[in-house]
KOLKEVO-482702 format. One record per residue (C-alpha): x, y, z; residue in three letters. Coordinates in steps of 0.02 Angstrom, whole numbers. Layout:
! KOLKEVO-482702
<xx->X	yy->Y	zz->Z	residu->ALA> $
...
//
This chain:
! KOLKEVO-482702
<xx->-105	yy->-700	zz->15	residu->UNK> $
<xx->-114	yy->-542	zz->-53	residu->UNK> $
<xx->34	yy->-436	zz->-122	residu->UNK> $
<xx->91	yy->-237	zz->-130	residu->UNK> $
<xx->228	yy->-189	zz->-234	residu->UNK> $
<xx->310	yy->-29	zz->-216	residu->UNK> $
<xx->399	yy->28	zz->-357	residu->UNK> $
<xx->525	yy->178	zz->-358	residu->UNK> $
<xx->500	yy->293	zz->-532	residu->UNK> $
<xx->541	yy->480	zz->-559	residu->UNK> $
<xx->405	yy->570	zz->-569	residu->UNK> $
<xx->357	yy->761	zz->-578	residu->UNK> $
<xx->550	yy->821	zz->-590	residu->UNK> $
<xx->589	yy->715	zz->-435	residu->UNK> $
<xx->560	yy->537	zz->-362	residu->UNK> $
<xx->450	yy->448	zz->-295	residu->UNK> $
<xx->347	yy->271	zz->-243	residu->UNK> $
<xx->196	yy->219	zz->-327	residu->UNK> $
<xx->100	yy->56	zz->-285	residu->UNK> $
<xx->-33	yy->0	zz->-452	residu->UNK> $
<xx->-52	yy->188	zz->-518	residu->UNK> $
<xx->-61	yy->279	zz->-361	residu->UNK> $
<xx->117	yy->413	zz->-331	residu->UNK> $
<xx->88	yy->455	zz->-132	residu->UNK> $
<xx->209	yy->590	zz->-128	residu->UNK> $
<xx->359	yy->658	zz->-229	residu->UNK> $
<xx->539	yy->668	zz->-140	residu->UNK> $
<xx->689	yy->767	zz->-203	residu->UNK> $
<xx->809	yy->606	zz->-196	residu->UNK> $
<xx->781	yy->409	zz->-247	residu->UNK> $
<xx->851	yy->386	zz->-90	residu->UNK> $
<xx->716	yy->487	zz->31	residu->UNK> $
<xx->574	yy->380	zz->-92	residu->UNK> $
<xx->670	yy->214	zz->-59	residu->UNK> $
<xx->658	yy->250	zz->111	residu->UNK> $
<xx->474	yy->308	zz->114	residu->UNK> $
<xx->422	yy->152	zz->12	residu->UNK> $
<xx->524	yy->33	zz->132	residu->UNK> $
<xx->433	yy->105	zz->288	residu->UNK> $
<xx->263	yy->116	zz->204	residu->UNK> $
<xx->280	yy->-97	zz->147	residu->UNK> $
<xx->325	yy->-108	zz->334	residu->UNK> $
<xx->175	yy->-27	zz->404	residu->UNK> $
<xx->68	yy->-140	zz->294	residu->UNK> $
<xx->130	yy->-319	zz->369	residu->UNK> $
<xx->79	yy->-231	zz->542	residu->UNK> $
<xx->-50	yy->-349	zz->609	residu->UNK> $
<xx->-198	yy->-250	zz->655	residu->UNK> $
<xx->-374	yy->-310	zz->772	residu->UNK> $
<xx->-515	yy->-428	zz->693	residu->UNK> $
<xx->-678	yy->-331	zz->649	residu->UNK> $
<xx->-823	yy->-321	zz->560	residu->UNK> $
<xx->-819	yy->-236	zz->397	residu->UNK> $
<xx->-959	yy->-149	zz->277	residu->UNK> $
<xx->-949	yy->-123	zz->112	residu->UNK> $
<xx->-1025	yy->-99	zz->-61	residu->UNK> $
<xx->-978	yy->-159	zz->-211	residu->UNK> $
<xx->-972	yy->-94	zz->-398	residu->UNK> $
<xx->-1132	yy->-124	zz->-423	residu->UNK> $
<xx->-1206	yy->-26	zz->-264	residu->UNK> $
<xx->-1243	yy->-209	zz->-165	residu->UNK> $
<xx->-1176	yy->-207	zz->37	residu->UNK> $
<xx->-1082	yy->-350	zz->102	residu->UNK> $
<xx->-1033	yy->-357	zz->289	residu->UNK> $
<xx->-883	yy->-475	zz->324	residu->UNK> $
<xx->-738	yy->-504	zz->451	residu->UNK> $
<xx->-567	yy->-428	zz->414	residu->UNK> $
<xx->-434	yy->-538	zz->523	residu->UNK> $
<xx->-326	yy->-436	zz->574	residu->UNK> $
<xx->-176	yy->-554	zz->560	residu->UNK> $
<xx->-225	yy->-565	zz->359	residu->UNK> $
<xx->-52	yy->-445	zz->302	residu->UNK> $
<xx->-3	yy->-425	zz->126	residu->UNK> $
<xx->167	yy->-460	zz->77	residu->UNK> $
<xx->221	yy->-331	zz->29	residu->UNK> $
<xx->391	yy->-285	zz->-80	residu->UNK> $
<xx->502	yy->-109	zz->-157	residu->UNK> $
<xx->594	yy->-117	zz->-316	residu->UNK> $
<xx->687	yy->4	zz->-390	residu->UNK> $
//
């Protein structure tokens, strides 16, 4: 099973959540980007519908597979 960490940092004279490298959004208080992190790690375990996917990979060749839509990350916030 996959996982997504959230991670609470300051970041451009505030604070904010970043999963990998990726800062969504900047909020004035750890405690608004605690919150936003804890509600965007809940929206990922939402299951979702089966369906076909598309897509190409790094070296430009297509793939078509089936995302279950049961298959959820875990998903955690620190910080």
């Amino acid at each position: 099973m996959a996982s997504v960490h959230y991670e609470i940092v300051e970041h451009d004279g505030g604070w904010a959540y970043k999963v990998g490298d990726v800062y969504p959004e900047t909020y004035s208080t750890h405690d608004e980007a605690r919150n936003a992190a804890e509600r965007a790690a809940a929206e990922q375990q939402v299951p979702g519908e089966t369906t076909a996917i598309e897509y190409q990979d790094e070296d430009g060749r297509w793939h078509d597979e089936v995302a279950r839509g049961q298959d959820r990350p875990a998903t955690d916030v620190k910080g």
